[in-house]
Each structure stands twice: as structure tokens, then as C-alpha cells.
N, CA, C and O of each residue as an XYZ file, in Angstrom:
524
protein
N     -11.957     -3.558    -25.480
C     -11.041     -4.416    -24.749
C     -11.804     -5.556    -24.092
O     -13.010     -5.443    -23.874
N     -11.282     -6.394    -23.847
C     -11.437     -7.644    -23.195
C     -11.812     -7.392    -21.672
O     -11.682     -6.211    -21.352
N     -12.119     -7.986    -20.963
C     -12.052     -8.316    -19.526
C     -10.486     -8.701    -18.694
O     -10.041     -9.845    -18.793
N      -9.749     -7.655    -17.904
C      -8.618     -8.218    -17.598
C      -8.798     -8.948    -16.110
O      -9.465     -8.942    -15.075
N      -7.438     -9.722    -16.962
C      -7.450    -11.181    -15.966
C      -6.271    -11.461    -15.270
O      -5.180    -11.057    -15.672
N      -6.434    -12.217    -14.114
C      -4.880    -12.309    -13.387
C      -4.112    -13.711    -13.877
O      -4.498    -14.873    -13.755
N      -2.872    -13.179    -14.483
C      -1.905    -14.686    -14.534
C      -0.491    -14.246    -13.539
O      -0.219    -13.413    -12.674
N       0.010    -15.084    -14.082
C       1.497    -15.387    -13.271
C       2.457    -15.992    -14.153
O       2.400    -16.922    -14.957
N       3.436    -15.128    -13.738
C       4.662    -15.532    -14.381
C       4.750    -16.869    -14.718
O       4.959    -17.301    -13.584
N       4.748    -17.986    -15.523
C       5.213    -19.576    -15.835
C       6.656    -19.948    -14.551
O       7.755    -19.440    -14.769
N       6.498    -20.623    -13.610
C       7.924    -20.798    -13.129
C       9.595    -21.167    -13.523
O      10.618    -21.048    -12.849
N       9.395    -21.600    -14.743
C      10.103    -21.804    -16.182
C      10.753    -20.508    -16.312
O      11.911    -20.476    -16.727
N      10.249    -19.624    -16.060
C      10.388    -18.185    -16.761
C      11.665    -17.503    -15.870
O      11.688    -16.374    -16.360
N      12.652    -17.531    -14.932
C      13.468    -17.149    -14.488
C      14.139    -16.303    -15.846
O      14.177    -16.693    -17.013
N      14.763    -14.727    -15.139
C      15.550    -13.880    -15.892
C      17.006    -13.809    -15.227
O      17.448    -14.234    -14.160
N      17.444    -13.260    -16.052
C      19.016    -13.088    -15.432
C      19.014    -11.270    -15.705
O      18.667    -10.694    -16.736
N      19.391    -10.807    -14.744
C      19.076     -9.414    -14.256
C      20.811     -8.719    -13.280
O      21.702     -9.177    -12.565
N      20.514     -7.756    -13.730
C      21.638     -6.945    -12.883
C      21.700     -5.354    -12.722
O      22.108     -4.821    -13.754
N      21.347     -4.306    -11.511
C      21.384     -3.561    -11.443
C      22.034     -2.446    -11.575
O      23.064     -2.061    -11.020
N      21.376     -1.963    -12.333
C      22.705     -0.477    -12.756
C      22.631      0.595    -11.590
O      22.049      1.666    -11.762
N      23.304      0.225    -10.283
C      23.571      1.062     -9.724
C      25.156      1.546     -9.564
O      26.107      1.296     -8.824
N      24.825      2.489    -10.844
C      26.113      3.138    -11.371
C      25.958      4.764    -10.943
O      24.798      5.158    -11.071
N      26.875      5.739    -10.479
C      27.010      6.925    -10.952
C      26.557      7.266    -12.131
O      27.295      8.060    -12.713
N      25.568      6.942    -12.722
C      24.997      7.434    -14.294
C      23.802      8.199    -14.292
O      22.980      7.867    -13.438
N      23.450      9.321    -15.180
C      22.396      9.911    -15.284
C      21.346      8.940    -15.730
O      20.194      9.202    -15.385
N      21.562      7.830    -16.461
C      20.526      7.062    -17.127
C      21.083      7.187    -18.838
O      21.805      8.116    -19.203
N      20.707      6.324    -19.571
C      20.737      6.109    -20.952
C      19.229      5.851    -21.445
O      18.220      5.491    -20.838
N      19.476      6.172    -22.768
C      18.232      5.830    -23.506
C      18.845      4.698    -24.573
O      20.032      4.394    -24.694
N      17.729      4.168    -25.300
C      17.897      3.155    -25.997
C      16.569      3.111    -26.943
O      15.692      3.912    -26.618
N      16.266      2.152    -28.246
C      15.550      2.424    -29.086
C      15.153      0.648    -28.999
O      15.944     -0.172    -29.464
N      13.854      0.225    -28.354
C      13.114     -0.666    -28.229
C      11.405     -0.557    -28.257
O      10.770      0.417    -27.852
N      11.018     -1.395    -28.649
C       9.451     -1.937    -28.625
C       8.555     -0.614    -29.498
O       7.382     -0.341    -29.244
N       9.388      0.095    -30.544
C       9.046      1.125    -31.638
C       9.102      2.172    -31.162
O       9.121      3.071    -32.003
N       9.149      2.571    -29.887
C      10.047      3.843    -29.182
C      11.324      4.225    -28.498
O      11.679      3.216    -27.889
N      12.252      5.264    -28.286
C      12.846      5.554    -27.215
C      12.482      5.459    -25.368
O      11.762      5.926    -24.485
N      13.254      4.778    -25.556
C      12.891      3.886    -24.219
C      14.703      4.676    -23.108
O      15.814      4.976    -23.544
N      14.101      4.722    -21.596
C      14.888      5.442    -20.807
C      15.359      4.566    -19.433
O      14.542      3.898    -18.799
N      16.661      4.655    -19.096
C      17.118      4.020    -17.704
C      17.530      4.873    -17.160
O      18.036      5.793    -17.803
N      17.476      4.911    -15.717
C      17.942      5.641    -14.741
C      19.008      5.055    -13.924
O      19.376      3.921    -14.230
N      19.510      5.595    -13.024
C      20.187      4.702    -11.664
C      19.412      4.013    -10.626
O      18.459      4.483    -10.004
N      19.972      2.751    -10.501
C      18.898      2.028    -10.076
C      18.294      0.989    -10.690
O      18.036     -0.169    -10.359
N      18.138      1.588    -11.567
C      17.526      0.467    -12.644
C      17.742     -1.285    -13.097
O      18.833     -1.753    -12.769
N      17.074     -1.934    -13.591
C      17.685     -3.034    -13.737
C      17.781     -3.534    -15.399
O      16.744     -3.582    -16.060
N      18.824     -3.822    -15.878
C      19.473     -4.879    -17.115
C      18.705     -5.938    -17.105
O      19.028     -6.609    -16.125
N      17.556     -6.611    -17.890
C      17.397     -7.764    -17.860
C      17.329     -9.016    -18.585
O      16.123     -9.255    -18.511
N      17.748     -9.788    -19.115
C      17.723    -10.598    -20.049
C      16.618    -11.561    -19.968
O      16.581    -12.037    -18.834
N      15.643    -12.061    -20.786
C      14.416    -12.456    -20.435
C      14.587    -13.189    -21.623
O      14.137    -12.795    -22.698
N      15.535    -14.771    -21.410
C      15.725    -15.353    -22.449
C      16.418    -14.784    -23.875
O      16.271    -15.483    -24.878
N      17.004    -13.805    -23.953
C      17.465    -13.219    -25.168
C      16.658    -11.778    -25.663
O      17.027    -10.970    -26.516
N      15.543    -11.762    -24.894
C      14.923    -10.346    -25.086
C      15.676     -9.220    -23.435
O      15.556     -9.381    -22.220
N      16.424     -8.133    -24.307
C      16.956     -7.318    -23.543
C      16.360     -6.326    -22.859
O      15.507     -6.138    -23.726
N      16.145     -5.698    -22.207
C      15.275     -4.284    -21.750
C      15.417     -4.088    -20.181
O      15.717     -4.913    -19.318
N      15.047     -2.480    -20.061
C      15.249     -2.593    -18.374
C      13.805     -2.660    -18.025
O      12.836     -2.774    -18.776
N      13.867     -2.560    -16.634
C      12.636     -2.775    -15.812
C      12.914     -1.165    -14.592
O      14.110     -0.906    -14.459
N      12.082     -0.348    -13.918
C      12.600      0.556    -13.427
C      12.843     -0.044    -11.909
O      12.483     -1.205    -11.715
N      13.374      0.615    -10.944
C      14.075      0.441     -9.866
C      12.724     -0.427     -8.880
O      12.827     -1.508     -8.301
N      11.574      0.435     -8.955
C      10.588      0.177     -7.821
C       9.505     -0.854     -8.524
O       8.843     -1.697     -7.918
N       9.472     -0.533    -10.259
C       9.024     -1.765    -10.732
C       9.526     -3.188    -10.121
O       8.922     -3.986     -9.404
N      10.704     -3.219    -10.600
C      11.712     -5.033     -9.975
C      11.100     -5.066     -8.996
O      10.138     -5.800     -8.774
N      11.734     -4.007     -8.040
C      11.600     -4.871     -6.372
C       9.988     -5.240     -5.983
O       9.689     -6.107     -5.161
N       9.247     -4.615     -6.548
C       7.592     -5.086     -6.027
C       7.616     -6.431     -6.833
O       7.000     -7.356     -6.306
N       8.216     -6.674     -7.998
C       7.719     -8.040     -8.801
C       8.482     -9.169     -8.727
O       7.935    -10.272     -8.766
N       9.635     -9.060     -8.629
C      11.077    -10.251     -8.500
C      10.975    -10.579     -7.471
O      10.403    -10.038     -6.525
N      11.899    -12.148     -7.583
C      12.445    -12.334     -6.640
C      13.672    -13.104     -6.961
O      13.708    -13.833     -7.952
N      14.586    -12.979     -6.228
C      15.940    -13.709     -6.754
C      15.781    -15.170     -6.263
O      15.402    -15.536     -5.151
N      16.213    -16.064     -7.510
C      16.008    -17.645     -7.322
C      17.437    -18.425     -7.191
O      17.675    -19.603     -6.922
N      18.265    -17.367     -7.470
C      19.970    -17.694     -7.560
C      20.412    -16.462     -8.093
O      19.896    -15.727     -8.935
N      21.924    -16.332     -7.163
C      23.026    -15.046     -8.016
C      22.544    -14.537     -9.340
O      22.727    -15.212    -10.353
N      21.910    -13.327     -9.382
C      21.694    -13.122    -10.762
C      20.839    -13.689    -11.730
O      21.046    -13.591    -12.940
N      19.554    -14.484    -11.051
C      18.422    -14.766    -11.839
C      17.221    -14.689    -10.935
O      17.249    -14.952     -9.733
N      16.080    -14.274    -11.672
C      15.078    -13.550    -10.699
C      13.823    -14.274    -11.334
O      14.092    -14.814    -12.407
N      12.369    -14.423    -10.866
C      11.855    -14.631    -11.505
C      10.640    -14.024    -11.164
O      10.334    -13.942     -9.974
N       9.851    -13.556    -12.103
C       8.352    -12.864    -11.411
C       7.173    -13.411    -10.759
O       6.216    -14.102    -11.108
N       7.659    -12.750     -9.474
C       6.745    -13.741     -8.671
C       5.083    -12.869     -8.340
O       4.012    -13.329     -7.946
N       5.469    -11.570     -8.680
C       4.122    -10.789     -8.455
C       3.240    -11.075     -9.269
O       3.788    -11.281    -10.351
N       1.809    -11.241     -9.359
C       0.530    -11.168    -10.206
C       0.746     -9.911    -11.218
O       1.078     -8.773    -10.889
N       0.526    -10.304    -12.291
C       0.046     -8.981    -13.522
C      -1.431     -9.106    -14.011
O      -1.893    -10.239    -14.141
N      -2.005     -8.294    -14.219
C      -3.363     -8.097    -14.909
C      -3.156     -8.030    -16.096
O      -2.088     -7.505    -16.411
N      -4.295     -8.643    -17.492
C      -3.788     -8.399    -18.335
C      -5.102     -9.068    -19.274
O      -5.691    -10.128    -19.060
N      -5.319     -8.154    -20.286
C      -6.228     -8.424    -21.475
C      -5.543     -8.237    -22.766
O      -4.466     -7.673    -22.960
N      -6.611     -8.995    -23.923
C      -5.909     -8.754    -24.901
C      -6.657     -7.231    -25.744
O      -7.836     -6.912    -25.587
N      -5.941     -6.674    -26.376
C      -5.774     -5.872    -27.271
C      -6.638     -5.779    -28.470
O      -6.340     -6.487    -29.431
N      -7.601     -5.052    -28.537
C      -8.843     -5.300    -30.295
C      -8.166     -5.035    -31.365
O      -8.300     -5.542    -32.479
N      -7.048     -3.813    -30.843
C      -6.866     -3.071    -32.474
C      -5.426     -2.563    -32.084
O      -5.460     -2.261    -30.891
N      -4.165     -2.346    -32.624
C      -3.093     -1.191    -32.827
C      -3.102     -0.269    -31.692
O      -4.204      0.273    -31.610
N      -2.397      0.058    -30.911
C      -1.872      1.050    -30.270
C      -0.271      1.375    -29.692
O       0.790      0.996    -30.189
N      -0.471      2.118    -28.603
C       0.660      2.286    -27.687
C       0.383      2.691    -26.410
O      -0.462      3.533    -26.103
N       1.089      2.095    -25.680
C       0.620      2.066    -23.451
C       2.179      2.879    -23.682
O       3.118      2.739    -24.465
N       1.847      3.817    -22.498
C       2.720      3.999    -22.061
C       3.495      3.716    -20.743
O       3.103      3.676    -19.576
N       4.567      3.556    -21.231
C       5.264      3.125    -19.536
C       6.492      3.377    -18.783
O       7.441      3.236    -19.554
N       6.862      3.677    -17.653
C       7.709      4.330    -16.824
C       8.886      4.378    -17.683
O       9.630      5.246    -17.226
N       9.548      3.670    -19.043
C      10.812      3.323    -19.625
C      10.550      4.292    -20.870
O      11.525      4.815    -21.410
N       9.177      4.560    -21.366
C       9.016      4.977    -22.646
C       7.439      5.158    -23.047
O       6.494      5.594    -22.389
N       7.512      4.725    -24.195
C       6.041      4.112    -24.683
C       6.802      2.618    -25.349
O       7.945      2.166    -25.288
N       5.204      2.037    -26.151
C       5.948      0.579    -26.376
C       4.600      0.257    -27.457
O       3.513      0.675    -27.060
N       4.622     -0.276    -28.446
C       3.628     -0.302    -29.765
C       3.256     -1.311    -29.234
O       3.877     -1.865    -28.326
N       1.948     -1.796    -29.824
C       1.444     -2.710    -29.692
C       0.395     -3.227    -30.628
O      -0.374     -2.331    -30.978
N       0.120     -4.469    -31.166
C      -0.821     -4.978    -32.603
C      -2.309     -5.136    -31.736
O      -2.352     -4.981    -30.516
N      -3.422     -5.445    -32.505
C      -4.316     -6.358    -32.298
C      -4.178     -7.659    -31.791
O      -3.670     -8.412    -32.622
N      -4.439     -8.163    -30.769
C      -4.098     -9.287    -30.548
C      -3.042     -9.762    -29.621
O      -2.792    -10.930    -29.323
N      -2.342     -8.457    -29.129
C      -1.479     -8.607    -28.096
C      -2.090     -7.983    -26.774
O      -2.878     -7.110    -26.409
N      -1.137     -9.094    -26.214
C      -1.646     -8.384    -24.425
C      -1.813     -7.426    -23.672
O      -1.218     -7.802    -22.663
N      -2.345     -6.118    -23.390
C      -2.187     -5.071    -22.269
C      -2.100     -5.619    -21.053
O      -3.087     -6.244    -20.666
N      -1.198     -5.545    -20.377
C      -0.486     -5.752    -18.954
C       0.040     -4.697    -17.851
O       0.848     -3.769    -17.814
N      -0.783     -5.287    -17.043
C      -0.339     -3.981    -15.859
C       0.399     -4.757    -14.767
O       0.079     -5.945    -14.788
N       1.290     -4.447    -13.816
C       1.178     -5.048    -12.634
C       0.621     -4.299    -11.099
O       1.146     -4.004    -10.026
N      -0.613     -4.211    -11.654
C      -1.218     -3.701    -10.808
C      -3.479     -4.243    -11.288
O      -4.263     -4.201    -12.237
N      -3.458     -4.442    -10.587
C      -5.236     -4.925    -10.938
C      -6.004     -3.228    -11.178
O      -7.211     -3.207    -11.419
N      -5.474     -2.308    -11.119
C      -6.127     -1.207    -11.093
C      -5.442     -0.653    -12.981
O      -5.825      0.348    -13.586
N      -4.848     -1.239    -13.267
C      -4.052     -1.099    -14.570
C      -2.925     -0.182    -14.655
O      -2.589      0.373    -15.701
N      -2.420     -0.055    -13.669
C      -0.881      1.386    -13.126
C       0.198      0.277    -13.713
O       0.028     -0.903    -14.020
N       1.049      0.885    -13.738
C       2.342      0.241    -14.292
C       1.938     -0.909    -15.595
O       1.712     -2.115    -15.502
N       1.946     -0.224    -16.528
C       1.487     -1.122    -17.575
C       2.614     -1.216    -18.339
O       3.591     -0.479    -18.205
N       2.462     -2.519    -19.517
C       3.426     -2.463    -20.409
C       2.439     -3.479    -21.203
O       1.501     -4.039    -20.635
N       2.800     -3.687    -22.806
C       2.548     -4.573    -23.858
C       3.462     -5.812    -23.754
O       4.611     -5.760    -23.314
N       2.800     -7.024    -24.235
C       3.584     -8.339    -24.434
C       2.873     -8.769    -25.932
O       1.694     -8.771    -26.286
N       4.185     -9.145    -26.674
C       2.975     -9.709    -28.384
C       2.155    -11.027    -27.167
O       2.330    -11.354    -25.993
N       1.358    -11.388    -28.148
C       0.005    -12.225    -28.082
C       1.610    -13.812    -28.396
O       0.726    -12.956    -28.358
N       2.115    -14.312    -28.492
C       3.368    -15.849    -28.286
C       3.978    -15.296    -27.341
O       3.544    -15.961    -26.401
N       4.720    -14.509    -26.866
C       5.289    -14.311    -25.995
C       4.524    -14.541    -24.782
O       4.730    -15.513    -24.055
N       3.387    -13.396    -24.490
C       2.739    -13.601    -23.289
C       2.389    -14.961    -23.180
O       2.336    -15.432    -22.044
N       2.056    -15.917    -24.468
C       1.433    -17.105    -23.946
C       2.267    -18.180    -23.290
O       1.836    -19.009    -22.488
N       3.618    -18.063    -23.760
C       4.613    -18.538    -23.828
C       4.910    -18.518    -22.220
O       4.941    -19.639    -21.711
N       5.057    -17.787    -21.644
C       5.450    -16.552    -20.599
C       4.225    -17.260    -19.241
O       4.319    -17.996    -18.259
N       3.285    -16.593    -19.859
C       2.187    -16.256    -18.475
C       1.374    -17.429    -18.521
O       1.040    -17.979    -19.570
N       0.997    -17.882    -17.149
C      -0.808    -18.570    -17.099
C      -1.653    -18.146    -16.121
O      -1.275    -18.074    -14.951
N      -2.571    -17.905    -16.408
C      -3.772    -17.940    -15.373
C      -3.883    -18.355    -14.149
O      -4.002    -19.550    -13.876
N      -3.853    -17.281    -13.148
C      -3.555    -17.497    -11.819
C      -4.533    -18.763    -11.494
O      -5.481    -19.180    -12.158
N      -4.168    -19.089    -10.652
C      -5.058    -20.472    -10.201
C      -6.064    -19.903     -8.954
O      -6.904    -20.716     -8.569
N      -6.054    -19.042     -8.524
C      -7.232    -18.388     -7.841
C      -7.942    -17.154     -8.671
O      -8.371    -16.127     -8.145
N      -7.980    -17.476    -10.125
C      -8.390    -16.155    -11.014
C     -10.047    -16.889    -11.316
O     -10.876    -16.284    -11.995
């Protein structure tokens, strides 16, 4: 692996988000090459046309609402790229990942991780300006 590094959300990057605080046990769903899980609490998020949840205590440490129903990540993520094929696992599931794509935590210690392909993240993230 690479050396991980701190970026930040692009300010561009606002989601449109909504919490499932429903009476529900949670649903599962079939994303990022695994079964992936929501609970109550949880959040719906649309991230430009890519769908998926985020878990309850994930959001609130990373969002912040910029208007009714759009949030944008304002917390720091850590994040290197990837040598070879795998899978991270994370609070929703597991989640595949190629050579060449990002490992991302939001945490500098690497806790709460998830994968981003290698266009997306670039698309997405830049390099904190105190990194």
C-alpha cells in the first residue's frame, strides 16, 4: 500500500440524503459486489446518482446539512491507493475493490473504512490543504 493521505470532500460534492428513521428492522440490498445492510437510523443517500446508505453515527461525525435535504462532507477522510484486488470491510457490508482504487477511512487511524474506484475518488476528493 501506499502512504495514506488526508483529502476533503470537493465543495461541489453536496448529497441529497434522508434518514430512515422508520419503525424498521433494517433492509439489505446488493451493492459494491456484496450484500450490503441498513438499520434504523440510517441514512438514504444519493451522491449524484450513486445510491447507498451511510450508517447512523457514520453521517453525523461527517455531514453537514448545506440546505433541506443536501449535506455535504465536511469531515477529513484518510485514504491511499490500492496495489492489487481486494475487499474492506465496512459497517454496511463488505465492498470489492480493483488495483488502483482508493482505501478510505474516515478516521486517520483507518476505522470506518470504505473503497472509492480510482475516477470517482478523483472526481470527488482533494488533498487537504494542511496535508
Amino acid at each position: 500500500m501506499s502512504k495514506r493521505r488526508k483529502y476533503r470532500k470537493k465543495p461541489s460534492q453536496a448529497i441529497t440524503a434522508v434518514q430512515l428513521d422508520l419503525e424498521i428492522e433494517g433492509f439489505t440490498y446488493h451493492k459494491w459486489g456484496h450484500e450490503q445492510f441498513c438499520k434504523r437510523g440510517d441514512w438514504l443517500v444519493d451522491g449524484n446518482g450513486d445510491i447507498y446508505t451511510v450508517s447512523k453515527e457514520s453521517f453525523a461525525a461527517t455531514y453537514t446539512s448545506v440546505s433541506p435535504g443536501r449535506y455535504i462532507k465536511t469531515a477529513p477522510v484518510w485514504a491511499e491507493k490500492a496495489r492489487a484486488a481486494g475487499k474492506v470491510k465496512t459497517k454496511e457490508g463488505f465492498t470489492d475493490y480493483v488495483g488502483g482504487d482508493y482505501l478510505v477511512s474516515n478516521h486517520e487511524n483507518g476505522s470506518d473504512p470504505y473503497a472509492v474506484s480510482k475516477a470517482d475518488f478523483e472526481e470527488r476528493y482533494e488533498l487537504a490543504k494542511d496535508e
